[in-house]
PAZAPA-4460 file (N, C-alpha, C; in steps of 0.05 Angstrom, whole numbers, plus 32768, in hexadecimal, padded with zeros to 4 digits):
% residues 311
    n_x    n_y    n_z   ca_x   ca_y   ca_z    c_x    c_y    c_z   seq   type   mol
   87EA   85CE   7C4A   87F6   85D3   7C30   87F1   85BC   7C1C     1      X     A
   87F5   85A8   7C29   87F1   8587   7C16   87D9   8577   7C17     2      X     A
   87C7   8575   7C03   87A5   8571   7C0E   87AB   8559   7BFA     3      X     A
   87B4   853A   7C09   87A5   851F   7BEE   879B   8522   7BF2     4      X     A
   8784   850C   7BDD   8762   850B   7BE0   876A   84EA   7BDD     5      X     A
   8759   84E1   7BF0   875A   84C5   7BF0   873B   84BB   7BEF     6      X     A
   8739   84A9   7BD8   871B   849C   7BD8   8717   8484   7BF0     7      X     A
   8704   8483   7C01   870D   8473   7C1B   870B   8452   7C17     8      X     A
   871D   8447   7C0A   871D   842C   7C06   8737   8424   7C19     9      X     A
   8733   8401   7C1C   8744   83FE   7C2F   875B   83FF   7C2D    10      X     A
   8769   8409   7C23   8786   840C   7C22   878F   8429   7C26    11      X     A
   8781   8438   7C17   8782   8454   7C1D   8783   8458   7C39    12      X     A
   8762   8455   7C47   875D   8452   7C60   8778   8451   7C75    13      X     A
   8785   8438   7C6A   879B   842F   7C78   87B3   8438   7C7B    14      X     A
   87B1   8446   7C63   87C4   8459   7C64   87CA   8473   7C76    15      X     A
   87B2   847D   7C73   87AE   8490   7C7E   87B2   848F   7CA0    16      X     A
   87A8   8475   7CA4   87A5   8473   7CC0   87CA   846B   7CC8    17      X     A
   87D1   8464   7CBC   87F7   845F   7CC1   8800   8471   7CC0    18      X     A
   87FF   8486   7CAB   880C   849D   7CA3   87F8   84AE   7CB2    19      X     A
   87EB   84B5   7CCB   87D7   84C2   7CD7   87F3   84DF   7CED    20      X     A
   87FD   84D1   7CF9   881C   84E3   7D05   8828   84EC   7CF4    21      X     A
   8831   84E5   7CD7   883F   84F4   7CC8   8839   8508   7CBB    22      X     A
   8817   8509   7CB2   8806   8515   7CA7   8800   8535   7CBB    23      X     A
   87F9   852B   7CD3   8801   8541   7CE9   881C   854D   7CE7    24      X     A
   8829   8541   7CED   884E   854F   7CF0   884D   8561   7CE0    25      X     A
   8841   8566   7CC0   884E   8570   7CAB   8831   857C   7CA3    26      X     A
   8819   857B   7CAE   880B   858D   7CA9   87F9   8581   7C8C    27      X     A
   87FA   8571   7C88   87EA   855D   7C77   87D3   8561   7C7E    28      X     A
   87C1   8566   7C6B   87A0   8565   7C69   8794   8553   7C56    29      X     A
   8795   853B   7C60   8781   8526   7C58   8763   852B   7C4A    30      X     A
   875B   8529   7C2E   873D   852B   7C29   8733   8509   7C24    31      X     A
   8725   8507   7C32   871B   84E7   7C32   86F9   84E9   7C2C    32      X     A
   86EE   84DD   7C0E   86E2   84DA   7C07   86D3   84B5   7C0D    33      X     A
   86C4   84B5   7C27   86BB   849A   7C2B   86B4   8491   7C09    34      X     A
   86B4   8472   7C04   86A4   846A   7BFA   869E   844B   7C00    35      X     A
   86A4   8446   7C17   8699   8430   7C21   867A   8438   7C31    36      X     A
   8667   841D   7C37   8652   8423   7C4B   8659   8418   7C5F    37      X     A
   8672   8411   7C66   867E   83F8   7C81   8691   8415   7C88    38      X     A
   8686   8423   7CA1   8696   8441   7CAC   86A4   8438   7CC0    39      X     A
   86AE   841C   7CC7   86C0   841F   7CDA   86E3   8422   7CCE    40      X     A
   86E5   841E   7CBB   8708   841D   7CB1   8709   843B   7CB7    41      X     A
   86F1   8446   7CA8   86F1   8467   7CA8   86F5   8472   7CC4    42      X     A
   86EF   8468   7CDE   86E8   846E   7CF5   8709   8472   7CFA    43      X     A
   870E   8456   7CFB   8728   8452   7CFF   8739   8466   7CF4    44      X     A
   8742   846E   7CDB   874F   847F   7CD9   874B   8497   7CDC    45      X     A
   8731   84A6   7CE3   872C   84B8   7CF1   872D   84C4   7D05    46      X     A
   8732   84A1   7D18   873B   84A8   7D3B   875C   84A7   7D3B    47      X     A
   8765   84A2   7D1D   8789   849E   7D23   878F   84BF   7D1B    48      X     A
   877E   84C6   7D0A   878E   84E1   7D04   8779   84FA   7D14    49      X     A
   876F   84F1   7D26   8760   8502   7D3F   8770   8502   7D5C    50      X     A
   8781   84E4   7D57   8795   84DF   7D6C   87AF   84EC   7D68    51      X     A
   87B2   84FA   7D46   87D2   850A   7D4E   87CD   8523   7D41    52      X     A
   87B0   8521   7D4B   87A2   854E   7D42   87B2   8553   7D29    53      X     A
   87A2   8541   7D17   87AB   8540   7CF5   878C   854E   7CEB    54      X     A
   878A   8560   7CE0   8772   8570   7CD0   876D   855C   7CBE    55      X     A
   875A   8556   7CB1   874A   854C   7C9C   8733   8550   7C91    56      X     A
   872E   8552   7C78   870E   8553   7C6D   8705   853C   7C5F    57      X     A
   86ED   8541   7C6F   86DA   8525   7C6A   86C5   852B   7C52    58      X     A
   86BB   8522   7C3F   86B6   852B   7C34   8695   851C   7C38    59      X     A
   8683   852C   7C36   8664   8523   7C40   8650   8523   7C25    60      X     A
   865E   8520   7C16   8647   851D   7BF9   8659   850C   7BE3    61      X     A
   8668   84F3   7BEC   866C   84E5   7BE2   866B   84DF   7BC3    62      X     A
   8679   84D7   7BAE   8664   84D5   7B8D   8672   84C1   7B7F    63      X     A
   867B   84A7   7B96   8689   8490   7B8A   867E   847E   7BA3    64      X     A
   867E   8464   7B98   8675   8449   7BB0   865F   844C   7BBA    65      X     A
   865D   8438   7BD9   8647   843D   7BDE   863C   8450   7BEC    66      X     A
   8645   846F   7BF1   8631   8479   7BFE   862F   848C   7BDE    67      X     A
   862E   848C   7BCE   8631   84A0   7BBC   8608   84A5   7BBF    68      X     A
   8606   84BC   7BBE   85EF   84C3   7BBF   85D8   84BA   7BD9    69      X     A
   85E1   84B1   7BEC   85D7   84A4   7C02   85F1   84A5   7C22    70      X     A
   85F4   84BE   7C21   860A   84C6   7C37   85FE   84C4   7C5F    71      X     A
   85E3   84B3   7C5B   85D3   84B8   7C75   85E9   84AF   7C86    72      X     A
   85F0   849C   7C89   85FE   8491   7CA1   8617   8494   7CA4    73      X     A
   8627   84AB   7C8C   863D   84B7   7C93   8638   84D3   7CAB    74      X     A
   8627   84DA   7CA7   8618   84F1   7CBA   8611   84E6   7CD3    75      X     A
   85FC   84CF   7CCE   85F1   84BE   7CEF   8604   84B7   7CFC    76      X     A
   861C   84A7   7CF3   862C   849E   7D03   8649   84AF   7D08    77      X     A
   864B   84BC   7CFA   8664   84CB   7CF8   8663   84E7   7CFD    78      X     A
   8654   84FB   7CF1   8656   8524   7CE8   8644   851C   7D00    79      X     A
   8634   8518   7D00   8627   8518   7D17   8625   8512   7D34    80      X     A
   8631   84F3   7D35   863D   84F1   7D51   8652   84F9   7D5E    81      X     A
   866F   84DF   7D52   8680   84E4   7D5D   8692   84FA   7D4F    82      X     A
   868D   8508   7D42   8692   8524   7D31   8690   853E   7D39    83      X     A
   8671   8534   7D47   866B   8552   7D45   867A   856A   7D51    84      X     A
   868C   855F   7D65   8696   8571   7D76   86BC   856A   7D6C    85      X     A
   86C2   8567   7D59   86E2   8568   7D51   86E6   8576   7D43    86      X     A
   86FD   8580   7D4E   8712   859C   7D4B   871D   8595   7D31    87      X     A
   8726   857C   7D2B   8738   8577   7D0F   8726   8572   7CF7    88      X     A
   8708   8575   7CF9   86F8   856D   7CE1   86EB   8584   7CD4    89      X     A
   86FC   857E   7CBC   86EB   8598   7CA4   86D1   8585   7C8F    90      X     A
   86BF   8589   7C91   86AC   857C   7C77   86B3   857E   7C5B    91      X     A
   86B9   8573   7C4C   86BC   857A   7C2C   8699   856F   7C1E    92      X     A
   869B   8586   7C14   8685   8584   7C01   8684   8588   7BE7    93      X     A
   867B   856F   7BCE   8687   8579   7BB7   8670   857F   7BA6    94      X     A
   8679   8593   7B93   866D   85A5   7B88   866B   85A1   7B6D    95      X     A
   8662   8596   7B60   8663   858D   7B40   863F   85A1   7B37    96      X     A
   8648   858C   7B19   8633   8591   7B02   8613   858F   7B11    97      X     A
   8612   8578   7B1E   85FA   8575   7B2B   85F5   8582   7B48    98      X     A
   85FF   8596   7B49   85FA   859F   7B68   85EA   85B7   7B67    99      X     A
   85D7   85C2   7B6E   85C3   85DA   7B70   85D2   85EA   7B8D   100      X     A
   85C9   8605   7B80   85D5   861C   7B98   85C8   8614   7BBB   101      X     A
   85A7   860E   7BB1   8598   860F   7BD0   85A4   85FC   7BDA   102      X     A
   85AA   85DD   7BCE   85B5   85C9   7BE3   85D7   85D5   7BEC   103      X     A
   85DF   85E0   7BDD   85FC   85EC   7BE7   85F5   85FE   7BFB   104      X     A
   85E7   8614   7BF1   85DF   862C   7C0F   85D3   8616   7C26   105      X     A
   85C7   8604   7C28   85B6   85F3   7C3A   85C2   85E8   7C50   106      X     A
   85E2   85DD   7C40   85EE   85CB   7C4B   8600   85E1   7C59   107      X     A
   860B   85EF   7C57   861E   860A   7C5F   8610   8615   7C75   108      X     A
   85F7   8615   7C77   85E5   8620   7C8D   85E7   860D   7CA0   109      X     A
   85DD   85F7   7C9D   85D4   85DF   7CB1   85EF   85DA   7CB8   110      X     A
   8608   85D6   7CB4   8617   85D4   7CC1   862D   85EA   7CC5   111      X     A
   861F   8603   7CC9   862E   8619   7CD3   8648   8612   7CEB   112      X     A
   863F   8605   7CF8   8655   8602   7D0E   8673   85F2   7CFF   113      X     A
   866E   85EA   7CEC   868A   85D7   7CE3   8691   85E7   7CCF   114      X     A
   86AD   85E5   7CCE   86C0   85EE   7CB7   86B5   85E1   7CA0   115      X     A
   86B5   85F2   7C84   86A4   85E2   7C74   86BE   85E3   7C55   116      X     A
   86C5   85D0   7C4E   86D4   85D0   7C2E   86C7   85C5   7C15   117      X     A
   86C9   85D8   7C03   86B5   85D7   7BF4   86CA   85CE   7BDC   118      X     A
   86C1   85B9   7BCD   86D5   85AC   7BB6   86C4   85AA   7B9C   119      X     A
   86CB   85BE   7B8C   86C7   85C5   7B74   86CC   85AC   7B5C   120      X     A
   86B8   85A4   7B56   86C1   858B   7B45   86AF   858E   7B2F   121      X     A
   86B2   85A1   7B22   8696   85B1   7B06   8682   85B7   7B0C   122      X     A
   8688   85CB   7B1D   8665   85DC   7B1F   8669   85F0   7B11   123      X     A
   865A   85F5   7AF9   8654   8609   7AE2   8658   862B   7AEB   124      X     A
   864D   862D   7B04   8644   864B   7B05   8659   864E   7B1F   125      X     A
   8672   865D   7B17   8682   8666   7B34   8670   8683   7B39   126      X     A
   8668   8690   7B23   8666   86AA   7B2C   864E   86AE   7B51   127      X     A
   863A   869E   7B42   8625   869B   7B55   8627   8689   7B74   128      X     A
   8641   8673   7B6A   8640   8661   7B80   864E   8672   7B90   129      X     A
   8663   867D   7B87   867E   8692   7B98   8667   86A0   7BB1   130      X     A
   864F   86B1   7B9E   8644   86C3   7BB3   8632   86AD   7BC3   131      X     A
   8624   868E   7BCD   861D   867E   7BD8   8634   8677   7BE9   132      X     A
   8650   866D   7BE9   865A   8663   7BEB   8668   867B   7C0A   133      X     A
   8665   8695   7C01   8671   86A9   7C1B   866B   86A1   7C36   134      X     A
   866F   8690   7C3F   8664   8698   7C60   8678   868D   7C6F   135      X     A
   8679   8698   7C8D   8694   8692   7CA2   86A3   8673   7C99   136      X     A
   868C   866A   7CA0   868E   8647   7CA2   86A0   8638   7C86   137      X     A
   8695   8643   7C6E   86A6   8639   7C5E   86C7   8643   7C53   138      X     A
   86DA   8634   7C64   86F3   8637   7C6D   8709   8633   7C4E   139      X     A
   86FF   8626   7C3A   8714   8619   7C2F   8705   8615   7C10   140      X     A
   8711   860F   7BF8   86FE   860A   7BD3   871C   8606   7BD2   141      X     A
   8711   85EE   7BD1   8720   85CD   7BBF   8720   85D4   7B9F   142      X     A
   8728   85D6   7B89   8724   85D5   7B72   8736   85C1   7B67   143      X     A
   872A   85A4   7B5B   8730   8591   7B46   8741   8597   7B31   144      X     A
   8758   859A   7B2B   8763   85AB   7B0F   874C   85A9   7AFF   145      X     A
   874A   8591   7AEC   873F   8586   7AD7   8726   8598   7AD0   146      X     A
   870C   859D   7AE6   86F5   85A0   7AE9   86F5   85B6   7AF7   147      X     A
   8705   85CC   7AEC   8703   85EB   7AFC   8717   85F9   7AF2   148      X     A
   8713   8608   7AE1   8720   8614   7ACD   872B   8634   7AE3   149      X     A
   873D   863A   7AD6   8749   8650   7AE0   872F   8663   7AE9   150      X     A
   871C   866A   7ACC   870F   8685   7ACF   86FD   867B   7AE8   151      X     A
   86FB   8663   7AEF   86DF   865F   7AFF   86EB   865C   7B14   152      X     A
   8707   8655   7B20   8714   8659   7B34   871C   8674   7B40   153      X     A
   871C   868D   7B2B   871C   86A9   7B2E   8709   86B4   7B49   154      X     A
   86ED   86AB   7B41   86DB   86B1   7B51   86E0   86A9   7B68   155      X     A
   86F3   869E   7B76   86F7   869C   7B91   8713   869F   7BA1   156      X     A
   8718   86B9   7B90   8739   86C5   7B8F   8739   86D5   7BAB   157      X     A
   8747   86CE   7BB9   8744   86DC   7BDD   8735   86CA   7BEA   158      X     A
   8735   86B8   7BE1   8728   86A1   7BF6   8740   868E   7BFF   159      X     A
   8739   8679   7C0D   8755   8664   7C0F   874F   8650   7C01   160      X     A
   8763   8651   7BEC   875B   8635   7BCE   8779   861F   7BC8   161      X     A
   876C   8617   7BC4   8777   85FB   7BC6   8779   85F4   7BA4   162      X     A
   878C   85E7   7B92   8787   85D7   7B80   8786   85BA   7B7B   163      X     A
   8782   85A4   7B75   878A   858D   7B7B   878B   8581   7B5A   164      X     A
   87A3   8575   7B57   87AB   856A   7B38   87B0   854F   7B3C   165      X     A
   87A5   853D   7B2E   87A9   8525   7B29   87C0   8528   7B1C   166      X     A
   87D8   8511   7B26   87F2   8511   7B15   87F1   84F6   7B07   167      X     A
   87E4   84EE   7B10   87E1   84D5   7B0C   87D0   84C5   7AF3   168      X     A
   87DC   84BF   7ADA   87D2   84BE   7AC0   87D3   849A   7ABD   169      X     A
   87B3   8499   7ACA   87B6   8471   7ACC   87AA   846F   7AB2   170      X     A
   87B9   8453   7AB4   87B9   8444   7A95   87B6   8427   7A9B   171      X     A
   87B6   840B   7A87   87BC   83FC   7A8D   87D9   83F7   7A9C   172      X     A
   87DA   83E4   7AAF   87F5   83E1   7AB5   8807   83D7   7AA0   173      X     A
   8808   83CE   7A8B   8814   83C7   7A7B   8827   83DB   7A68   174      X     A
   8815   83F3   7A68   8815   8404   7A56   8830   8421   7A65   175      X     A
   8829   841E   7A82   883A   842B   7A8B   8856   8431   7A7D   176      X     A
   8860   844F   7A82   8874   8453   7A74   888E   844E   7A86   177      X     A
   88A8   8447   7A8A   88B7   8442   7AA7   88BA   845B   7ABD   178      X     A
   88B1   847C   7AA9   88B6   848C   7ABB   889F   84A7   7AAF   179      X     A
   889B   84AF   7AC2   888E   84D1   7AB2   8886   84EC   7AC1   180      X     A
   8883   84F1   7AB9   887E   850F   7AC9   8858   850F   7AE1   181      X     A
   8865   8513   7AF7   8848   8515   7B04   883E   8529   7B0D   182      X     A
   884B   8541   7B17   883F   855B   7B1F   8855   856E   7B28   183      X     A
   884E   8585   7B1E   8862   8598   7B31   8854   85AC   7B3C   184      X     A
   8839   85A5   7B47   8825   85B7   7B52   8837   85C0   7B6D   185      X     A
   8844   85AB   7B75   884E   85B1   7B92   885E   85CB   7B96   186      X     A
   886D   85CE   7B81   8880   85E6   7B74   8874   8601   7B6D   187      X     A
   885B   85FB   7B61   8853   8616   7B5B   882C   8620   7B59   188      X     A
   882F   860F   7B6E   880C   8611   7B76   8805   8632   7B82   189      X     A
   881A   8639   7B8B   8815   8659   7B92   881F   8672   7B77   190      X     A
   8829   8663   7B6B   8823   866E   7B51   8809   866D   7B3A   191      X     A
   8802   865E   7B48   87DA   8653   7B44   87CA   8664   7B52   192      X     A
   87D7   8671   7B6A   87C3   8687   7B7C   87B8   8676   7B92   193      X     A
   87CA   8661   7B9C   87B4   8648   7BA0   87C6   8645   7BBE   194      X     A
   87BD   863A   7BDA   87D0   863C   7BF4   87D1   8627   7BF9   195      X     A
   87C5   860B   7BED   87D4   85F5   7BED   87CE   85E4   7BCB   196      X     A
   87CB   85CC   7BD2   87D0   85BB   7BBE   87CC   85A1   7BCD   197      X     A
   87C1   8590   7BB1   87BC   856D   7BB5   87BF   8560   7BA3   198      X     A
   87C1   8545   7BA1   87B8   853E   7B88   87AE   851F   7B92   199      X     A
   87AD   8504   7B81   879C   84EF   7B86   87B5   84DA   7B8C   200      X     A
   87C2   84DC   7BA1   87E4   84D3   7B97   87E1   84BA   7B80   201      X     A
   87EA   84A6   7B84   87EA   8497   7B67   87DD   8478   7B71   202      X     A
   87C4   8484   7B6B   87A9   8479   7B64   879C   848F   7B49   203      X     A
   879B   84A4   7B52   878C   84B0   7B38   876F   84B6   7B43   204      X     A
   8765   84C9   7B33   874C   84DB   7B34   8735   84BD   7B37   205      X     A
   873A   84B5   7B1F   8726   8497   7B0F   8721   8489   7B23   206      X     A
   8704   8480   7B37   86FF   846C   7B44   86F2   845A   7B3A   207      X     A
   8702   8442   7B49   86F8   8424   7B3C   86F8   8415   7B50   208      X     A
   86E2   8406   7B57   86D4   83F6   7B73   86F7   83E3   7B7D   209      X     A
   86F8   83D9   7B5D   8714   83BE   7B5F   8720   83BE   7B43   210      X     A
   8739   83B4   7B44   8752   83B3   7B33   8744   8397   7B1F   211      X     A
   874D   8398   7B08   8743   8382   7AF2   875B   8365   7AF8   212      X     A
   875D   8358   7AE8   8773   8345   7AEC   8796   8354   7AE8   213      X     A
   879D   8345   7AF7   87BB   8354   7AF2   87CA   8345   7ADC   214      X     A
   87C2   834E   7AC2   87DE   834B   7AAE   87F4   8351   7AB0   215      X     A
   87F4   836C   7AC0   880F   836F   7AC0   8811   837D   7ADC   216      X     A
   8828   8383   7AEF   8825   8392   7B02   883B   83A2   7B0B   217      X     A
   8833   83BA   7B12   883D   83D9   7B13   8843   83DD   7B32   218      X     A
   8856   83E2   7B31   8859   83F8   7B4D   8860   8408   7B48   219      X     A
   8852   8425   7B54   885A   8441   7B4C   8861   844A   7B62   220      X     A
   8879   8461   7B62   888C   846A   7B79   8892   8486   7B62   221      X     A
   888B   84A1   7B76   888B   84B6   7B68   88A7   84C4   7B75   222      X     A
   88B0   84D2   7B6C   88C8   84E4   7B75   88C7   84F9   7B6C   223      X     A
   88EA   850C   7B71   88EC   851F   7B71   890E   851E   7B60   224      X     A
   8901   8531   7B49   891E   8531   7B3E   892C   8547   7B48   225      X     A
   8946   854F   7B41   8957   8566   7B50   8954   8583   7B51   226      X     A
   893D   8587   7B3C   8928   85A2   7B37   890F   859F   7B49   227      X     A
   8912   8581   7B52   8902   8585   7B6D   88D7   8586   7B56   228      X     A
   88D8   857D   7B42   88C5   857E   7B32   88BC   855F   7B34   229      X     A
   88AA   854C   7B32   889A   8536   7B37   8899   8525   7B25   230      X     A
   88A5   8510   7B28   889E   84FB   7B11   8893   84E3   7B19   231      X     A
   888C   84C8   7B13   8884   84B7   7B19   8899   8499   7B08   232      X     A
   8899   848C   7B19   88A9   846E   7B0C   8899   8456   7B0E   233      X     A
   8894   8447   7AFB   8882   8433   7AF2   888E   8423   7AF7   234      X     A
   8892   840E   7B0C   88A7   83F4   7B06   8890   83D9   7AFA   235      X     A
   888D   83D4   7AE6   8887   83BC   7AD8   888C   83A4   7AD8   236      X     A
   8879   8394   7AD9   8884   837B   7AD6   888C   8373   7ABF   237      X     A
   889C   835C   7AB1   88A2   8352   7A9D   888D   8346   7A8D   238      X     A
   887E   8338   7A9A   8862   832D   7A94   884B   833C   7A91   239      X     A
   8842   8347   7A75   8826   8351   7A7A   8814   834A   7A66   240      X     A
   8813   8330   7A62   87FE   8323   7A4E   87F0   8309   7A56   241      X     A
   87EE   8309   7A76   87E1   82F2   7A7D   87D4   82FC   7A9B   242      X     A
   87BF   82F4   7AA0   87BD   82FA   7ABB   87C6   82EC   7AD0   243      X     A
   87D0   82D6   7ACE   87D7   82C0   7AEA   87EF   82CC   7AEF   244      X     A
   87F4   82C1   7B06   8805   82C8   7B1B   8814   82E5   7B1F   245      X     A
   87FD   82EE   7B2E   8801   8306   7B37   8819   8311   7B46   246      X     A
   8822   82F8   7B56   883E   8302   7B6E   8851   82FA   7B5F   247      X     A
   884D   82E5   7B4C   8874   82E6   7B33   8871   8307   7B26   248      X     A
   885D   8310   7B1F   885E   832A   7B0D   8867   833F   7B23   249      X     A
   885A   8339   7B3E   8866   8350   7B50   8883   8349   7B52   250      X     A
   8891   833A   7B59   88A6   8335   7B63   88C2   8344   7B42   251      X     A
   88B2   8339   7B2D   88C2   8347   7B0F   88C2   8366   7B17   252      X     A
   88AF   8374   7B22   88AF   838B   7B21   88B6   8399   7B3F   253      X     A
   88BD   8386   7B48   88CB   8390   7B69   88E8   8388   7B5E   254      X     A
   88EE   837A   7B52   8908   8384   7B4D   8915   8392   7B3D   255      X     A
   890B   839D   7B27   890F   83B8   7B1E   8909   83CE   7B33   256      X     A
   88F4   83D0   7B43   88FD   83E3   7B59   8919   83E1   7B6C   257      X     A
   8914   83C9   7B70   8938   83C4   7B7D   8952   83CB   7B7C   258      X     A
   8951   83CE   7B64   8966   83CF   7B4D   8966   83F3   7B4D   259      X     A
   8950   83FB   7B48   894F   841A   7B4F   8959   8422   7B63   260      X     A
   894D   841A   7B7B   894F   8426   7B95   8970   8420   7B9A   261      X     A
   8977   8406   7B96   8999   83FE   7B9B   89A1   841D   7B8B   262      X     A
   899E   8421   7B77   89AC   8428   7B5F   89C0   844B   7B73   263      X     A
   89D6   8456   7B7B   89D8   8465   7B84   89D4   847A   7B76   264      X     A
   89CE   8484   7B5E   89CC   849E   7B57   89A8   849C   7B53   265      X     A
   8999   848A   7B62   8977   848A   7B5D   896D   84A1   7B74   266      X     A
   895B   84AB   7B62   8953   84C0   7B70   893F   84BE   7B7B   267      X     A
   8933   849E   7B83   8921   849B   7B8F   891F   849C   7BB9   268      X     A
   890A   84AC   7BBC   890D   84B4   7BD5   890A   849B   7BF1   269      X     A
   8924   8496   7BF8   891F   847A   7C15   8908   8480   7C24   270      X     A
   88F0   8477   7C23   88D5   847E   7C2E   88D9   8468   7C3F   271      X     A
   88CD   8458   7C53   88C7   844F   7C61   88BC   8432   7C56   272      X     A
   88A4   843D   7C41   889B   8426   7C26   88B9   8419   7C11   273      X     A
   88C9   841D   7C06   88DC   8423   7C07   88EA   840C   7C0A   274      X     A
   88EA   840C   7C25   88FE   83F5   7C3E   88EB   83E2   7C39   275      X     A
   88D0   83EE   7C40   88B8   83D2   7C40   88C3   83C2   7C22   276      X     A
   88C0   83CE   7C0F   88C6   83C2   7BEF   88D7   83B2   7BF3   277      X     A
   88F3   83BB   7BFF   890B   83A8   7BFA   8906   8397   7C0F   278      X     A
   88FD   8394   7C1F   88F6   8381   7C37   88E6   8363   7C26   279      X     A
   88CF   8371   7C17   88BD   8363   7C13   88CD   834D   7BFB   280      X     A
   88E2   8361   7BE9   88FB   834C   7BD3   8904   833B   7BEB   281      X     A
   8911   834E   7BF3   892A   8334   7C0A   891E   831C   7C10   282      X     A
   88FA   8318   7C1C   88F2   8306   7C25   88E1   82FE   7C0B   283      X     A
   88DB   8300   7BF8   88D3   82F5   7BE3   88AD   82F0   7BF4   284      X     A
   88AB   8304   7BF4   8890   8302   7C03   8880   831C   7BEA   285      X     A
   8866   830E   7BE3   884F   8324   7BD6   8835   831E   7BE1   286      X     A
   8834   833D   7BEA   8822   833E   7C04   8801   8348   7BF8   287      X     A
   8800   8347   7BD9   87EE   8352   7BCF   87E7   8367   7BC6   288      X     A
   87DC   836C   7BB2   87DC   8384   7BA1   87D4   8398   7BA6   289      X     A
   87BE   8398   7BC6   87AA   83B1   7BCA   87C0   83BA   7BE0   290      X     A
   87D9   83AF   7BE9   87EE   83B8   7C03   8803   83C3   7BE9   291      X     A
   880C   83BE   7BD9   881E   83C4   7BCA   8817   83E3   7BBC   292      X     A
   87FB   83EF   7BBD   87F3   83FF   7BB5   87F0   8410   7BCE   293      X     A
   87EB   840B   7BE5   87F1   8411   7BFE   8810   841D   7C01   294      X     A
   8822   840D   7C07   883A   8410   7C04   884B   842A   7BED   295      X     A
   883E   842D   7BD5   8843   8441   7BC1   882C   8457   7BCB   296      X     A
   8821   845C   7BD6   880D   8471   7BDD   881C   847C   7BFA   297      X     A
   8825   8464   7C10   8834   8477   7C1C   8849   847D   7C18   298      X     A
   885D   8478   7C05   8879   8485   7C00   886E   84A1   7BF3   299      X     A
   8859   849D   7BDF   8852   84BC   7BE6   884D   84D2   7BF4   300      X     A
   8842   84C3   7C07   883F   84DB   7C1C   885A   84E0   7C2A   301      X     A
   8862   84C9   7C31   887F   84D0   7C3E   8893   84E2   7C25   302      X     A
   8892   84E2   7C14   88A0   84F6   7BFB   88A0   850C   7C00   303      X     A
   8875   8512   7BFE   8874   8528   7C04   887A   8537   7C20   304      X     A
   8877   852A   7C36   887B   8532   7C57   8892   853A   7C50   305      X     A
   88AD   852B   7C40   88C6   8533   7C3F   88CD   8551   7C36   306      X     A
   88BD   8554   7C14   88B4   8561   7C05   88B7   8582   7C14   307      X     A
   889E   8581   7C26   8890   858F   7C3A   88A4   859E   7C50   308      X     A
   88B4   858B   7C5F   88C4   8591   7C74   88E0   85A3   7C68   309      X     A
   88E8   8599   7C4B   8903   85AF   7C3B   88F9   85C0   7C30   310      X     A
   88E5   85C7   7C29   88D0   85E0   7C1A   88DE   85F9   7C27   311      X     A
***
């Protein structure tokens, strides 16, 4: 039902591989787009969510980092070896402006034996790809909100479709608003015609290798208001016109989260990340910016698992 897409950097990665049992429990389908050329983090979280028969799609045509256009040794060492024979691996293949029908029919053939998901990210012609696209093997069409318009999503009405919405509207950290609306796809994705849903939890669609200096710094923690509809909360630091000292700016904006989470009528959900937050105030410890983004990516998922289990 719940498809993130995670670009495979190390924190994501890490995530995934922690949240690998919970993701199973609740039926979570992971889409992991490598974009490292170093495949062991990837390995690793592939053997954690192979270890609690968690489904996932890998996606084998990459179009960010380094395998973008050079996917050989995601295949040599991975679809190919230790792959070839697992029950939990679907391929994602994405489908844009630059993709021709024969390499799509090509790839759908040659790997007949694997479940194949096909992720629509602006390819011009549904009419023609729909009739390419028919065969046993291809199980699943991913469609991007942004880059797949209703009429071109039509063409694959009685298939099993998926939508996936960025809720996530990045900005400078500075600029952040304290609170705003992030999605209510979760609510009414089958009013889309659609049997599950994703979106980019809060990282965002936009890849970027690394973060610029921190003027100012954000922790985002998404929730659920009492209509059960999606918002997101910006906690800010006080400081956002200098770049030095990155852990005084975190610590300004961990305690406005503090102050939330204490707060008893906050409707923010006790995730697990959460406890980590107030742990990390209590001890006046900043563990760095790429774990702090870690930490808000899994209270998402844990939201959504929650999300998932009262549905």
């Amino acid at each position: 039902m719940y498809y993130p897409y995670f670009r495979g950097k190390q924190y994501e990665l890490i995530t995934i591989r922690e949240r690998a049992a919970l993701m199973a429990e609740n039926k979570i389908v992971p889409i992991i787009e490598p974009v490292k050329d170093n495949l062991s983090p990837l390995k690793h979280s592939i053997d954690e969510l192979t270890k609690h028969e968690a489904k996932f799609i890998l996606v084998v045509n990459p179009k960010f980092g380094d395998l973008k256009n050079n996917p050989t040794s995601l295949f040599k060492d991975l679809i190919n070896d230790s792959l070839k024979d697992s029950a939990y691996l679907m391929l994602g293949y994405i489908v844009d402006d630059n993709s021709n029908l024969i390499d799509i029919k090509d790839f759908i053939h040659e790997y007949k034996d694997f479940s194949i998901v096909l992720i629509h990210h602006g390819f011009p012609n549904g009419k023609n790809f729909k009739e390419a696209s028919e065969k046993d093997n291809v199980k699943k069409h991913i469609f991007i909100d942004r880059l797949s318009g209703k009429l071109y999503q039509r063409h694959f009405k009685g298939r099993s479709r998926i939508l996936i919405r960025d809720g996530f509207k990045k900005q400078k950290n500075a600029d952040y608003p304290p609170r705003e609306h992030f999605s209510d796809l979760h609510m009414t994705y089958e009013d889309e015609g659609m049997v599950g849903f994703g979106d980019f939890l809060i990282v965002g669609d936009d890849y970027m290798e690394s973060g610029g200096p921190a003027y100012a710094v954000a922790i985002h923690l998404t929730y659920l208001n009492k209509e059960r509809d999606m918002f997101i909360r910006h906690f800010k630091s006080v400081r956002t016109n200098t770049p030095t000292d990155p852990a005084g700016k975190f610590f300004e904006a961990l305690e406005k989260l503090k102050e939330e989470i204490d707060d008893p009528e906050s409707l923010i959900f006790r995730s697990s990340a959460c406890e980590e937050f107030i742990d990390l105030h209590k001890r006046g410890h900043f563990p760095g910016l790429g774990y702090v983004k870690k930490l808000s990516m899994i209270h998402h998922i844990e939201l959504m698992a929650d999300f998932l289990k009262r549905a």
